[in-house]
PDB file of N, CA, C, O and CB in Angstrom:
ATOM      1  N   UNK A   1     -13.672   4.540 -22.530  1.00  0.00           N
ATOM      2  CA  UNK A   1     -13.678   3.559 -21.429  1.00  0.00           C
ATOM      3  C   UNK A   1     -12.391   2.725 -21.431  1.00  0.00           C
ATOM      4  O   UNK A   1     -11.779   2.379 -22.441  1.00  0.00           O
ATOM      5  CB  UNK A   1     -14.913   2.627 -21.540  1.00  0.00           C
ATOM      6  N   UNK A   2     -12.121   2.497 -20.372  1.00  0.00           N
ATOM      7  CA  UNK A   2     -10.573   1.129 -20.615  1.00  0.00           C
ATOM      8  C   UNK A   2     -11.049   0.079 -20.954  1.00  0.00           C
ATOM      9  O   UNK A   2     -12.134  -0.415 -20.646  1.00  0.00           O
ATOM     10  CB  UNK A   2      -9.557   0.546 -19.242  1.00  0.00           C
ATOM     11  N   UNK A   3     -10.083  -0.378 -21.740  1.00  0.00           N
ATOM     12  CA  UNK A   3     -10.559  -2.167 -21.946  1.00  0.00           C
ATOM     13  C   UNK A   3     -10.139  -3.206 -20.894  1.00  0.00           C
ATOM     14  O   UNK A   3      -9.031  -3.076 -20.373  1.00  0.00           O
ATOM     15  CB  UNK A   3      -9.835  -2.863 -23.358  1.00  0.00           C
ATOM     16  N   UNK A   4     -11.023  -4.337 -20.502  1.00  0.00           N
ATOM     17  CA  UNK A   4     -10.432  -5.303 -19.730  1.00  0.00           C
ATOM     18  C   UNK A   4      -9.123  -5.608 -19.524  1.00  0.00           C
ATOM     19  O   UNK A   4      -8.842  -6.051 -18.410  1.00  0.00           O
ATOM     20  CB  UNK A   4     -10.826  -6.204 -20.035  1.00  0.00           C
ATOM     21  N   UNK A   5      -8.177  -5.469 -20.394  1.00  0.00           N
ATOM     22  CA  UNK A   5      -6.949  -6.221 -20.436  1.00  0.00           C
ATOM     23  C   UNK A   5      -6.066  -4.823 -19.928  1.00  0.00           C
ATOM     24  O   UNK A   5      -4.887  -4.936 -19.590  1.00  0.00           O
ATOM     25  CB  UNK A   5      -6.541  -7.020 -22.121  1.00  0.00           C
ATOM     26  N   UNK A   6      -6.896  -3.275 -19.916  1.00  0.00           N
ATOM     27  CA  UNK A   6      -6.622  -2.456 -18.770  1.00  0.00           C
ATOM     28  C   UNK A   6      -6.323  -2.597 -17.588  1.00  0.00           C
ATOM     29  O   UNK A   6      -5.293  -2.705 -16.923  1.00  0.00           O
ATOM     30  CB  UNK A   6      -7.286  -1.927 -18.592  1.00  0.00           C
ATOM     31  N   UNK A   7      -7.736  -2.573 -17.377  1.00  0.00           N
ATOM     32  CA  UNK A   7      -8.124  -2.715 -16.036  1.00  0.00           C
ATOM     33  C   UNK A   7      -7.256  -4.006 -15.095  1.00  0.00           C
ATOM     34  O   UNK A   7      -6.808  -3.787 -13.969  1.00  0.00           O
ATOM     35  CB  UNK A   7      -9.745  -2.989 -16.147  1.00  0.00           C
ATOM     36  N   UNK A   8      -7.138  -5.312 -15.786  1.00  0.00           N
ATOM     37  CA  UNK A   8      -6.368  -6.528 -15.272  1.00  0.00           C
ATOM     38  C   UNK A   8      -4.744  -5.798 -15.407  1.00  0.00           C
ATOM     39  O   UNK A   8      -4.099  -5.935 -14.367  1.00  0.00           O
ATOM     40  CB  UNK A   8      -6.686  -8.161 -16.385  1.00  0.00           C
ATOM     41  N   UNK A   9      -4.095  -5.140 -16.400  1.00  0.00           N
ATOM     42  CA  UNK A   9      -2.926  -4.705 -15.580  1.00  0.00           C
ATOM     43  C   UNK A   9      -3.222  -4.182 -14.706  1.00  0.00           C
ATOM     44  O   UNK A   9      -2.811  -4.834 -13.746  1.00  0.00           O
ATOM     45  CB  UNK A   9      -2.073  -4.004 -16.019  1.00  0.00           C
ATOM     46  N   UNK A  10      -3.911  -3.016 -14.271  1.00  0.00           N
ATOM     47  CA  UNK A  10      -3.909  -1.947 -13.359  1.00  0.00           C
ATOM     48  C   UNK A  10      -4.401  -3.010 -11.884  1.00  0.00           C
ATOM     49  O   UNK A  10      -4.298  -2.597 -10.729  1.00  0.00           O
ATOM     50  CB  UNK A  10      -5.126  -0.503 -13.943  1.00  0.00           C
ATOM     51  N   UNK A  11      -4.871  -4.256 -12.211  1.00  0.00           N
ATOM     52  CA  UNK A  11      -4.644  -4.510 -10.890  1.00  0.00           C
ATOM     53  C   UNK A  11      -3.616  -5.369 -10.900  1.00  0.00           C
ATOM     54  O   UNK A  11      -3.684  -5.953  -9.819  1.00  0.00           O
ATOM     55  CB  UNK A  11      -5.734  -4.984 -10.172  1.00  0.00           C
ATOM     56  N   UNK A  12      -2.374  -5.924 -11.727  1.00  0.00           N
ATOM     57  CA  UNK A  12      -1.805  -6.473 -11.484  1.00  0.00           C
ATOM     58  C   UNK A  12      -0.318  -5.686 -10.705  1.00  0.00           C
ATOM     59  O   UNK A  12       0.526  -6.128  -9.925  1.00  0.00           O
ATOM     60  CB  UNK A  12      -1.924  -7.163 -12.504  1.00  0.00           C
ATOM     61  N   UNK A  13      -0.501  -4.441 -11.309  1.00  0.00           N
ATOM     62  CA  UNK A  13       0.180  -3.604 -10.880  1.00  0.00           C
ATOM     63  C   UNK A  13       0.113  -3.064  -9.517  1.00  0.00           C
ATOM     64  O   UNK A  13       1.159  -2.722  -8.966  1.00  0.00           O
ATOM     65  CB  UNK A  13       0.074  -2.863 -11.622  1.00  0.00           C
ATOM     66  N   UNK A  14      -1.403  -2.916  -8.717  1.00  0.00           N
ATOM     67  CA  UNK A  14      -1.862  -3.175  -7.487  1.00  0.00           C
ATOM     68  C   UNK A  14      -1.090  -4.077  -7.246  1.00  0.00           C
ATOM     69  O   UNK A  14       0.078  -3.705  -7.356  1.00  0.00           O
ATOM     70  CB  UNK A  14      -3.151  -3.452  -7.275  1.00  0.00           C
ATOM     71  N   UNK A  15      -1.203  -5.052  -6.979  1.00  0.00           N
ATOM     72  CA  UNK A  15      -0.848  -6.182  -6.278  1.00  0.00           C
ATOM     73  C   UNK A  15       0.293  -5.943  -5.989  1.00  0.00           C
ATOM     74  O   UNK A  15       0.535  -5.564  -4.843  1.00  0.00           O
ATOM     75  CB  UNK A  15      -0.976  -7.359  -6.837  1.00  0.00           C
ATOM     76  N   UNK A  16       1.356  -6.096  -6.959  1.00  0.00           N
ATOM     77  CA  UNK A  16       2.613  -5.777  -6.902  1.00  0.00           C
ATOM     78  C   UNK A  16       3.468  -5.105  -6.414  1.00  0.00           C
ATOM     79  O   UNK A  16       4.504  -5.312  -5.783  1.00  0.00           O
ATOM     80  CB  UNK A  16       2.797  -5.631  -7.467  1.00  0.00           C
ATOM     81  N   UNK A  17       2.628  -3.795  -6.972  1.00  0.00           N
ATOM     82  CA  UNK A  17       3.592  -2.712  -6.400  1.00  0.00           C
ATOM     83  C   UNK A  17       3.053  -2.142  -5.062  1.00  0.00           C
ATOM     84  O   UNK A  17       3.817  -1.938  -4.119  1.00  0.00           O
ATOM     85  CB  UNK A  17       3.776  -1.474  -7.458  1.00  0.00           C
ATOM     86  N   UNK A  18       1.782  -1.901  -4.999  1.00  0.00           N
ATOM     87  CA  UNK A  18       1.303  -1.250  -3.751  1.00  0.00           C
ATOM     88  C   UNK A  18       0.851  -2.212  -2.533  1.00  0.00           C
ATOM     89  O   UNK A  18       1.137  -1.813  -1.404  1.00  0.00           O
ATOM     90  CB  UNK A  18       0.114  -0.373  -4.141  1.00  0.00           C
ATOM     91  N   UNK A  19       0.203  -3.385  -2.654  1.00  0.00           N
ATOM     92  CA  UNK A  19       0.238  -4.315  -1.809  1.00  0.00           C
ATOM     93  C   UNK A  19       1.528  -4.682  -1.417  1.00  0.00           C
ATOM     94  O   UNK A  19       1.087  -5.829  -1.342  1.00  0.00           O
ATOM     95  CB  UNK A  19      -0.409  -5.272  -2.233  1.00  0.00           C
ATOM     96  N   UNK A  20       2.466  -4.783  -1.160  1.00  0.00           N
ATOM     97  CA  UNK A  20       3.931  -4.884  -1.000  1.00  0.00           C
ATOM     98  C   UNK A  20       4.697  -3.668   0.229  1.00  0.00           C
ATOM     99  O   UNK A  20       5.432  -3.771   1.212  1.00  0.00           O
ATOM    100  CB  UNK A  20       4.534  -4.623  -2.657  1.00  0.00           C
ATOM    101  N   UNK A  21       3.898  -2.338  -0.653  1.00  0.00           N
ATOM    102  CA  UNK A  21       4.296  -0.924  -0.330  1.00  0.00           C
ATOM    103  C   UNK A  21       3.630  -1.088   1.322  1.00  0.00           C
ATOM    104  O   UNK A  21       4.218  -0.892   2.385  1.00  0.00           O
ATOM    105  CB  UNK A  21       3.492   0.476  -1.550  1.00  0.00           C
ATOM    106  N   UNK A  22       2.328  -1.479   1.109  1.00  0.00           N
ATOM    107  CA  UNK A  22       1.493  -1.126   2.366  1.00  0.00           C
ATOM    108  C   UNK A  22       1.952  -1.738   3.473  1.00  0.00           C
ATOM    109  O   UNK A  22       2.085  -1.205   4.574  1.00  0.00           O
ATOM    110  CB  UNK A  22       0.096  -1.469   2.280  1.00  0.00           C
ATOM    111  N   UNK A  23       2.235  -3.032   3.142  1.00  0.00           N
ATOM    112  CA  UNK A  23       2.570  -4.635   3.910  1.00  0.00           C
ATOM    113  C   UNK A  23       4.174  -4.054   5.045  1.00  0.00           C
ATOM    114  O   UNK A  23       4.467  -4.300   6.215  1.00  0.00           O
ATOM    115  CB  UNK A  23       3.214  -6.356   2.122  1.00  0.00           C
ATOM    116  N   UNK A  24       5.020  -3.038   3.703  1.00  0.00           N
ATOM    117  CA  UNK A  24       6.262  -2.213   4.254  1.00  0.00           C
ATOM    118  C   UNK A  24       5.875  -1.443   5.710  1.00  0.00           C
ATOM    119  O   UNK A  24       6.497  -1.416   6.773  1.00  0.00           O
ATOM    120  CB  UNK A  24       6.723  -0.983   3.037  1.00  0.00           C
ATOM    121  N   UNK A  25       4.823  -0.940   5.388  1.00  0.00           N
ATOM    122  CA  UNK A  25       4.473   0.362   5.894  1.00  0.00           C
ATOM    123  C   UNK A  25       3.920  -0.265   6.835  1.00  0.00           C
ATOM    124  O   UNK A  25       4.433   0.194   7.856  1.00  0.00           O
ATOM    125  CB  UNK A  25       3.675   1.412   5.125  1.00  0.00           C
ATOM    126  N   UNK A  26       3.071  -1.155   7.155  1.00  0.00           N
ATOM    127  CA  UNK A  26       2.661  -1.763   8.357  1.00  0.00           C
ATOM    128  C   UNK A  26       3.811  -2.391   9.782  1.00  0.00           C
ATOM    129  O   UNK A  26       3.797  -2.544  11.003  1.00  0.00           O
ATOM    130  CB  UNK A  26       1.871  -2.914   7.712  1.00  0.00           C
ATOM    131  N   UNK A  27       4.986  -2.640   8.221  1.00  0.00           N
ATOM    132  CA  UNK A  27       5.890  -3.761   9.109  1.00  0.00           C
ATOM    133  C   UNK A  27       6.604  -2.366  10.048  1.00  0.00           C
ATOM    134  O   UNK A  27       6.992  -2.514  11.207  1.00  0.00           O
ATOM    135  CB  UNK A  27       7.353  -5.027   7.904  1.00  0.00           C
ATOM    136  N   UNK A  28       6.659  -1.387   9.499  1.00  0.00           N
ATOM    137  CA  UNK A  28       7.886  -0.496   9.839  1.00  0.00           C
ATOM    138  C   UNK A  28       6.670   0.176  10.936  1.00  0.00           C
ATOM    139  O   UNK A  28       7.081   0.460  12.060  1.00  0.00           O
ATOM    140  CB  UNK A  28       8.805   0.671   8.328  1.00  0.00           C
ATOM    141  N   UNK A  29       5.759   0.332  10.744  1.00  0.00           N
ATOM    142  CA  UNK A  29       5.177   0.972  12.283  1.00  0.00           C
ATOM    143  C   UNK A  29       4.873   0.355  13.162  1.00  0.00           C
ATOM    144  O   UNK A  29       4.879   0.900  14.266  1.00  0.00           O
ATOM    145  CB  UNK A  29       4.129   1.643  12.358  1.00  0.00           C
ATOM    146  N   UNK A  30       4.494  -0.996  13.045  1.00  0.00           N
ATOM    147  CA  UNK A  30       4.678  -1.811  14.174  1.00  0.00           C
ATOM    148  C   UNK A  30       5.715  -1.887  14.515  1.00  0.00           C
ATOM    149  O   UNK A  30       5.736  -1.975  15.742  1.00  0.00           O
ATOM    150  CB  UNK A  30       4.333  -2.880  14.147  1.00  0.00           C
ATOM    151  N   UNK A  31       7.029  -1.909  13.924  1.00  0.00           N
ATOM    152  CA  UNK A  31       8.214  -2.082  14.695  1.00  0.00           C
ATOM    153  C   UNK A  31       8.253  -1.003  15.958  1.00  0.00           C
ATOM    154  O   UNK A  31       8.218  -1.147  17.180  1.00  0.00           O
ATOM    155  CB  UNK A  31       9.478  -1.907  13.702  1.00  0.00           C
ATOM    156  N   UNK A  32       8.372   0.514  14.792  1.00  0.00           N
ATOM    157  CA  UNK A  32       8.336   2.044  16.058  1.00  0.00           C
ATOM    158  C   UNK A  32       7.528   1.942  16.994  1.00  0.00           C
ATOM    159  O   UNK A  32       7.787   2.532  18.043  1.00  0.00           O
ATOM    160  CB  UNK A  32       7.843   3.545  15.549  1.00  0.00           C
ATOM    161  N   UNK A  33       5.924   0.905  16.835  1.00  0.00           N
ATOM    162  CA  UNK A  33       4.878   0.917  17.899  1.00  0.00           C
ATOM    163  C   UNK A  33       5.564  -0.066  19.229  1.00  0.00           C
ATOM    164  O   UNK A  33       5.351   0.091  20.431  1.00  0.00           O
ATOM    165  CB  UNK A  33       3.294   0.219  17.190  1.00  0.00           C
ATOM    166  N   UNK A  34       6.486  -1.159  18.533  1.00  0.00           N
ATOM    167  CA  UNK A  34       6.816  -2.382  19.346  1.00  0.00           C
ATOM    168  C   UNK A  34       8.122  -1.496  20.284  1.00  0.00           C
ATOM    169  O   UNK A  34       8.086  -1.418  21.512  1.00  0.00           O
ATOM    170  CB  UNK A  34       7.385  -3.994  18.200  1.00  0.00           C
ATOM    171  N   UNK A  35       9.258  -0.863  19.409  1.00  0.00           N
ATOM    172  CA  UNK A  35       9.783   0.026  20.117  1.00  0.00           C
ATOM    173  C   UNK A  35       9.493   0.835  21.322  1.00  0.00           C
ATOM    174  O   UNK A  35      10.010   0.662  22.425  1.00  0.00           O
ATOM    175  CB  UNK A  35       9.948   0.582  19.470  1.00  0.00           C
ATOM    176  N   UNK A  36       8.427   1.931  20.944  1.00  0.00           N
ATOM    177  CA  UNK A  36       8.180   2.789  22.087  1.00  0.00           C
ATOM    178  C   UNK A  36       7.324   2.072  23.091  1.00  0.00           C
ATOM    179  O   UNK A  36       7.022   2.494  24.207  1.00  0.00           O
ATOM    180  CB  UNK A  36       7.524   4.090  21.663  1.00  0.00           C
ATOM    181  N   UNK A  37       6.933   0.797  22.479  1.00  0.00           N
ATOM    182  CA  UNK A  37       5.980  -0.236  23.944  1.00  0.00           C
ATOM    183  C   UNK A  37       6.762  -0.648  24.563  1.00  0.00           C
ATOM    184  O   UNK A  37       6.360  -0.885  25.702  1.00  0.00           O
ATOM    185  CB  UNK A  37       5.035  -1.610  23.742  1.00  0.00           C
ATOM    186  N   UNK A  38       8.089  -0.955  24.339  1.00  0.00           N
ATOM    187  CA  UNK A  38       9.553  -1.682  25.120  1.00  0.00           C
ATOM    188  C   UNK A  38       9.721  -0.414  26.357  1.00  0.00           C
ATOM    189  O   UNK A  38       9.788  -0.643  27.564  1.00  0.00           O
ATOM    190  CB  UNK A  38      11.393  -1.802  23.742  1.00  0.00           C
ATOM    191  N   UNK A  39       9.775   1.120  25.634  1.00  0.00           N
ATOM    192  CA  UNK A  39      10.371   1.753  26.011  1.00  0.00           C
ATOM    193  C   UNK A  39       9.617   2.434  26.872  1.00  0.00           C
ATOM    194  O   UNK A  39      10.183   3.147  27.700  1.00  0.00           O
ATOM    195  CB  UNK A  39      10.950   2.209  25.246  1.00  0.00           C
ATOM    196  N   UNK A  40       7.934   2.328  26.834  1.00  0.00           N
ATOM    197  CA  UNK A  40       7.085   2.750  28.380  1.00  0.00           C
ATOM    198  C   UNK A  40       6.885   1.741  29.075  1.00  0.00           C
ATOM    199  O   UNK A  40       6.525   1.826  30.249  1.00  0.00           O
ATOM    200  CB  UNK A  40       5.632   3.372  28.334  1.00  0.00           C
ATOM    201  N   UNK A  41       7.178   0.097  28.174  1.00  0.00           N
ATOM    202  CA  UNK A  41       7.133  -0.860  29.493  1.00  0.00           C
ATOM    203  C   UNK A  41       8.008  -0.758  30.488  1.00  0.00           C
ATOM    204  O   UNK A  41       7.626  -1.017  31.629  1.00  0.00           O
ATOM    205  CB  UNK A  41       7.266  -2.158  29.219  1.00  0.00           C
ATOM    206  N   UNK A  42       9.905  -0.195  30.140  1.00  0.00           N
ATOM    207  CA  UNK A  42      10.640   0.154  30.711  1.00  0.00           C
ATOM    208  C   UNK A  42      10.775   1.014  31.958  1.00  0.00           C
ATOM    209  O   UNK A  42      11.522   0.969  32.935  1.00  0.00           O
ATOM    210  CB  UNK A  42      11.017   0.377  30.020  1.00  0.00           C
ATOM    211  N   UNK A  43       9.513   2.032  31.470  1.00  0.00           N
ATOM    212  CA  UNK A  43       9.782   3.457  32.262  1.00  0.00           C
ATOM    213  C   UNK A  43       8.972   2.673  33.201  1.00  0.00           C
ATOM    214  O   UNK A  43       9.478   2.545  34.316  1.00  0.00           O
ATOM    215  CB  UNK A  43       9.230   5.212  31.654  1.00  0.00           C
ATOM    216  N   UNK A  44       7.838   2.122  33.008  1.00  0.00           N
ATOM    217  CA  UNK A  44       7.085   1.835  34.263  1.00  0.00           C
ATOM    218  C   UNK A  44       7.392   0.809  35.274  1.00  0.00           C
ATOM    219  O   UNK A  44       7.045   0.764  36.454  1.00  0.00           O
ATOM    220  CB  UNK A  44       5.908   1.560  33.928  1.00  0.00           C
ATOM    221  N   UNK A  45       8.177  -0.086  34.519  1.00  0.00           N
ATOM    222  CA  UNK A  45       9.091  -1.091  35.099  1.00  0.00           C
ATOM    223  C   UNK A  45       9.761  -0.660  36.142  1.00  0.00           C
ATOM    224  O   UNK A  45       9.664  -1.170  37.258  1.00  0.00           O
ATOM    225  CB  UNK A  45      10.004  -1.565  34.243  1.00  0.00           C
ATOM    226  N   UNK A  46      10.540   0.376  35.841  1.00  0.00           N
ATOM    227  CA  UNK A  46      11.663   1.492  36.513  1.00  0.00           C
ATOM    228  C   UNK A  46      10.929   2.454  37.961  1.00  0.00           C
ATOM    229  O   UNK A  46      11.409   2.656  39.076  1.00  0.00           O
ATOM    230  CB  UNK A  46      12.133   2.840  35.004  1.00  0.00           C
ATOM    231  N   UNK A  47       9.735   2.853  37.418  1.00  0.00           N
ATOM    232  CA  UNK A  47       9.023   3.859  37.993  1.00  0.00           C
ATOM    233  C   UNK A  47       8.284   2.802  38.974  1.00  0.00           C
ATOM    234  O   UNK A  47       8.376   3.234  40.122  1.00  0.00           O
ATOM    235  CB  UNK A  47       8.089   4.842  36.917  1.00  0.00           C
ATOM    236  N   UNK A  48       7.562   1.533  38.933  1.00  0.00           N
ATOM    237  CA  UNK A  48       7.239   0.736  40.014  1.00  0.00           C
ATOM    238  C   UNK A  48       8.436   0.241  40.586  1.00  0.00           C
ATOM    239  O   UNK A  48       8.055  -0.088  41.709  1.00  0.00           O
ATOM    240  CB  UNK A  48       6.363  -0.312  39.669  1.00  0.00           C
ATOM    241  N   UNK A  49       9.390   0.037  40.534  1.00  0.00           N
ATOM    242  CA  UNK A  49      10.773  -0.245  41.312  1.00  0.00           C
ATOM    243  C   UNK A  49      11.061   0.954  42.230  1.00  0.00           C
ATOM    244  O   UNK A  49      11.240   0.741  43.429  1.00  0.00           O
ATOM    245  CB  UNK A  49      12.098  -0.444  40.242  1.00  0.00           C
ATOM    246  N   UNK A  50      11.111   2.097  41.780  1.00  0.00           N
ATOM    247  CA  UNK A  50      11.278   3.198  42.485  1.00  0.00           C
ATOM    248  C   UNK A  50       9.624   3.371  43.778  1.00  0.00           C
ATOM    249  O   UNK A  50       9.626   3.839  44.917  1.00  0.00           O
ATOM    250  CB  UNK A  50      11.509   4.534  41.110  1.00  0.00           C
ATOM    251  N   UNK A  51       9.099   3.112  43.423  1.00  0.00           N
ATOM    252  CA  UNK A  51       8.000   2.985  44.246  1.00  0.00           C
ATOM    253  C   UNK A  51       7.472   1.716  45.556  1.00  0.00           C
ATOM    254  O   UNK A  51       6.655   1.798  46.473  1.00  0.00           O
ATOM    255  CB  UNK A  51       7.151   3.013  43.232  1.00  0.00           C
ATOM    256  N   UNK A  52       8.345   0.644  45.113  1.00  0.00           N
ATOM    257  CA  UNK A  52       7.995  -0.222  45.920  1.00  0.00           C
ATOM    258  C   UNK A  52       9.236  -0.435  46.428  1.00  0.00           C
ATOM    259  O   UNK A  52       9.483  -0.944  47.522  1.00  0.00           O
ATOM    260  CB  UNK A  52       7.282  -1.287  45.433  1.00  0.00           C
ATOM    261  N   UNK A  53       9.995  -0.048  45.644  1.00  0.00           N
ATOM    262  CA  UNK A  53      12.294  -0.611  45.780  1.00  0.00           C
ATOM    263  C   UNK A  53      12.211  -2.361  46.172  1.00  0.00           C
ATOM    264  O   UNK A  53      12.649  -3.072  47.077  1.00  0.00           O
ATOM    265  CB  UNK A  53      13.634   0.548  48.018  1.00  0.00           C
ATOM    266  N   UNK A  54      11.530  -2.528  45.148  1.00  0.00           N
ATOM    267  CA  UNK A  54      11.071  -4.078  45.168  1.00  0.00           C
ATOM    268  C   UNK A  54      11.788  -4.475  43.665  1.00  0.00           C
ATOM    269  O   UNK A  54      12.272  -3.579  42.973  1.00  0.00           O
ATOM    270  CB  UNK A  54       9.061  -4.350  45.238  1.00  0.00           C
ATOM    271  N   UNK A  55      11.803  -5.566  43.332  1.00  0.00           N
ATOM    272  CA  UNK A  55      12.191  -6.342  42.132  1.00  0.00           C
ATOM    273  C   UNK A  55      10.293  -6.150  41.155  1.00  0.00           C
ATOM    274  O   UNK A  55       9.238  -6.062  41.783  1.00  0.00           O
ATOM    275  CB  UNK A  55      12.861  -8.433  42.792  1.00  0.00           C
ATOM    276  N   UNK A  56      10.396  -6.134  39.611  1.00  0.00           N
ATOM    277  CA  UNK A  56       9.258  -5.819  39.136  1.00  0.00           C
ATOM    278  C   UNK A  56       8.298  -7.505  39.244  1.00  0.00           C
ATOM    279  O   UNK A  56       7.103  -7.686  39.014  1.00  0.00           O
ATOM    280  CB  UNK A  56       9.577  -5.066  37.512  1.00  0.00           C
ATOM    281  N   UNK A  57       9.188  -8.369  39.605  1.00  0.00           N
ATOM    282  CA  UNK A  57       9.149  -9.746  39.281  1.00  0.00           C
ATOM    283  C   UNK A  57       7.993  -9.945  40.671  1.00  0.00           C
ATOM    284  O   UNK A  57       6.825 -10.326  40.599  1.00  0.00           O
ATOM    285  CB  UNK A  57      10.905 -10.671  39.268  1.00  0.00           C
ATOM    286  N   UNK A  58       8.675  -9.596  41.747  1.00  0.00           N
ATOM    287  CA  UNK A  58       8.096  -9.637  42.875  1.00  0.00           C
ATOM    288  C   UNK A  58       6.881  -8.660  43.307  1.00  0.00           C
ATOM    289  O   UNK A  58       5.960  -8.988  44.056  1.00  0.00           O
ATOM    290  CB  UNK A  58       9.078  -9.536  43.640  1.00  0.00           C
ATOM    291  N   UNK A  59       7.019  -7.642  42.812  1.00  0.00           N
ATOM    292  CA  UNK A  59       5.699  -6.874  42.616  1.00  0.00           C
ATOM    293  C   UNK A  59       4.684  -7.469  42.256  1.00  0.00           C
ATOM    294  O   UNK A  59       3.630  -6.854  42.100  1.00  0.00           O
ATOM    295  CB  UNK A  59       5.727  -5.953  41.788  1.00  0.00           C
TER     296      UNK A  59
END
């Protein structure tokens, strides 16, 4: 069996290393998610302009 003073590294090592890792991994796909949301808010932005040949503001 592990002993306590195991188990308390193995989560200190959690914390550290992989809570950190995940926190990365969240930040960096929300960015690509925030990206490609810029980039279909764009198209549709573009694509209702072409449709009304209006300003998107005034739409």
């Amino acid at each position: 069996m592990l002993n306590p003073r195991h188990i308390s590294c193995l989560s200190y090592c959690f914390l550290f290393f992989i809570c950190p890792f995940i926190l990365l991994i969240r930040y960096i796909l929300n960015a690509i998610y925030m990206k490609l949301d810029r980039r279909k808010r764009l198209l549709n932005i573009t694509q209702r302009r072409q449709l009304t040949g209006k300003r998107p503001g005034l739409a």
